[in-house]
C-alpha positions as CSV (number, residue, x, y, z in Angstrom):
1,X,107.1,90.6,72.7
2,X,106.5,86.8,73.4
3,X,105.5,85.1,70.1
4,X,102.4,86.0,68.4
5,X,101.3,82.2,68.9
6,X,101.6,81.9,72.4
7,X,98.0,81.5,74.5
8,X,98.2,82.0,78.0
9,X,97.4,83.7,81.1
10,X,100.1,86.7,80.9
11,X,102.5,88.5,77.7
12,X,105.6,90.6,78.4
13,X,107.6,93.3,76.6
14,X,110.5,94.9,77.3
15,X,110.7,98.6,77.4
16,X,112.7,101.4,76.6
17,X,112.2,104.7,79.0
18,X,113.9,107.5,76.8
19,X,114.6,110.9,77.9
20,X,111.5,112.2,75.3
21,X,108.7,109.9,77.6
22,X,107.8,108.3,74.4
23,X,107.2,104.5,75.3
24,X,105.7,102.4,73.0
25,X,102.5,100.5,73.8
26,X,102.0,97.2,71.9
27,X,98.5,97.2,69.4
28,X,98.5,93.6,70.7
29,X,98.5,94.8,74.4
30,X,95.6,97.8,73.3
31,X,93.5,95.1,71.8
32,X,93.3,92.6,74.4
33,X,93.1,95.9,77.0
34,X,89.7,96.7,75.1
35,X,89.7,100.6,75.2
36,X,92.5,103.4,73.3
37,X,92.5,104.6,77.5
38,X,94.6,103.6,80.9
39,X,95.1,104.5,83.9
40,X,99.1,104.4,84.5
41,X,100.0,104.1,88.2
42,X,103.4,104.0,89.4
43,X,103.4,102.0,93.0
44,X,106.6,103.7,94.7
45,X,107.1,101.1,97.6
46,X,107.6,98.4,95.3
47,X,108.5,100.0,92.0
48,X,105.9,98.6,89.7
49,X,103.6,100.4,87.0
50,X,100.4,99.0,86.8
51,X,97.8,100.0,84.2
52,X,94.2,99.8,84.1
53,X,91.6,99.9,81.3
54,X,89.3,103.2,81.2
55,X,86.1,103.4,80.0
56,X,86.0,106.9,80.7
57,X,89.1,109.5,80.4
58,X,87.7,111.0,84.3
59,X,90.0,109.9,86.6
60,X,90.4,111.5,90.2
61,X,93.3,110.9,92.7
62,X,92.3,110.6,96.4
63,X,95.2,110.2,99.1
64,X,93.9,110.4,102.6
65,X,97.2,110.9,105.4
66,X,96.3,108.8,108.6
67,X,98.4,108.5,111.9
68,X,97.8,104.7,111.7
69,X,95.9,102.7,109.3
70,X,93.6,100.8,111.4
71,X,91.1,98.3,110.4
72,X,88.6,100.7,112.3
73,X,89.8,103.2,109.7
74,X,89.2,101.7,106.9
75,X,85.5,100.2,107.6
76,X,84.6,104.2,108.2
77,X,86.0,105.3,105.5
78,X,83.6,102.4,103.8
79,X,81.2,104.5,105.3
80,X,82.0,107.6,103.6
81,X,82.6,106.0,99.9
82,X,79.4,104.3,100.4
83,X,77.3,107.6,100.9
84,X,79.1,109.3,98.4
85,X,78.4,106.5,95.7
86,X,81.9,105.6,95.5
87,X,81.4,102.2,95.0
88,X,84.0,101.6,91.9
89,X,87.6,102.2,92.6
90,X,90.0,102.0,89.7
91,X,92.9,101.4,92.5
92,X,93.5,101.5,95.6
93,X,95.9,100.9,98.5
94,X,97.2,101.7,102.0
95,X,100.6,102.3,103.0
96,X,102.7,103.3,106.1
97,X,106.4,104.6,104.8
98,X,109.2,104.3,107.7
99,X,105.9,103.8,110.0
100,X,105.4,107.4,110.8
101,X,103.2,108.7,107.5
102,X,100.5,106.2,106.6
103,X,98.5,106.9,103.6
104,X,95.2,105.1,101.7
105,X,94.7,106.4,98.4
106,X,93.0,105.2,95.2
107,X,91.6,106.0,91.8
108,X,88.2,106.5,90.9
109,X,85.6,107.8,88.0
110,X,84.3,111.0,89.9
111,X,80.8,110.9,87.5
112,X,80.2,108.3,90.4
113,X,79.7,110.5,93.1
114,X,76.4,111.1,94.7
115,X,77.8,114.2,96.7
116,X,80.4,117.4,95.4
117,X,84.0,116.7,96.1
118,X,84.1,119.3,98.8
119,X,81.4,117.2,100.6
120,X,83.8,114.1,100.4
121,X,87.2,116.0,101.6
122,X,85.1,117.1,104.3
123,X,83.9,113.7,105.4
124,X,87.4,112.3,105.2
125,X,88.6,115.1,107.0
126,X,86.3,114.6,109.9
127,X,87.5,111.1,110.0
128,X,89.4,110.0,113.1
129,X,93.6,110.3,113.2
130,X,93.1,112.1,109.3
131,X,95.7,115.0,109.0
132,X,95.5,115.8,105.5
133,X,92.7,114.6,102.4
134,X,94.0,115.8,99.4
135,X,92.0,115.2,95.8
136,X,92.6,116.1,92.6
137,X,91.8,115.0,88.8
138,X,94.4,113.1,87.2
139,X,95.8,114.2,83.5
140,X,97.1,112.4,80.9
């Protein structure tokens, strides 16, 4: 860890991945994160873990596969997030992989929701170029 002295905008640690999945997470880290939960996310295009602070231990994963992400695309699917009150994403992001399989997906609280999960997969679904909408909750 960088010294405990040391004010500014960012703090780094090094660490070790053992074969038990036991990482340790710095108090220092927990404290200035606010909450004892995270959302871990592991971005697989460019290898990075990011994690977010959690009020609440909910935590739904939404990934939505598209023939082309589109801007049209994503202002509809606006649409849909909108009228189901999902207005708070934990994450999000859109990705085409060797251009033929595009995917959005993202993170979210589902006590948000206005409407039933099956009402939301079914929006999506009806979307335009969607071939698959696929949620599920997240565990620790």
């Amino acid at each position: 860890m960088m010294s405990e002295d040391y004010d500014g905008a960012t703090a780094g640690r090094v660490l070790v991945f053992d074969a038990n999945e036991n990482v340790k997470f710095p108090a220092q880290f927990k404290d200035a994160m606010g909450t004892n939960n995270g959302l871990m996310v592991l971005v697989h295009k460019d290898r990075l873990i990011k994690i977010f602070p959690l009020e609440d231990k909910e935590v739904s994963f939404l990934s939505v596969e598209i023939k082309k992400l589109t801007n049209d695309f994503l202002t509809q699917l606006s649409q849909v997030f909108k009228s189901a009150g999902l207005v708070d994403l934990l994450f999000s992001t859109g990705v085409c992989l060797r251009g033929t399989r595009c995917f959005y997906e993202c993170y979210f609280n589902p006590g948000q929701l206005t409407n039933t999960v099956d009402d939301l997969r079914n929006e999506l679904a009806a979307l335009e170029g969607v071939s698959y909408v696929h949620i599920e909750n997240v565990h620790s």
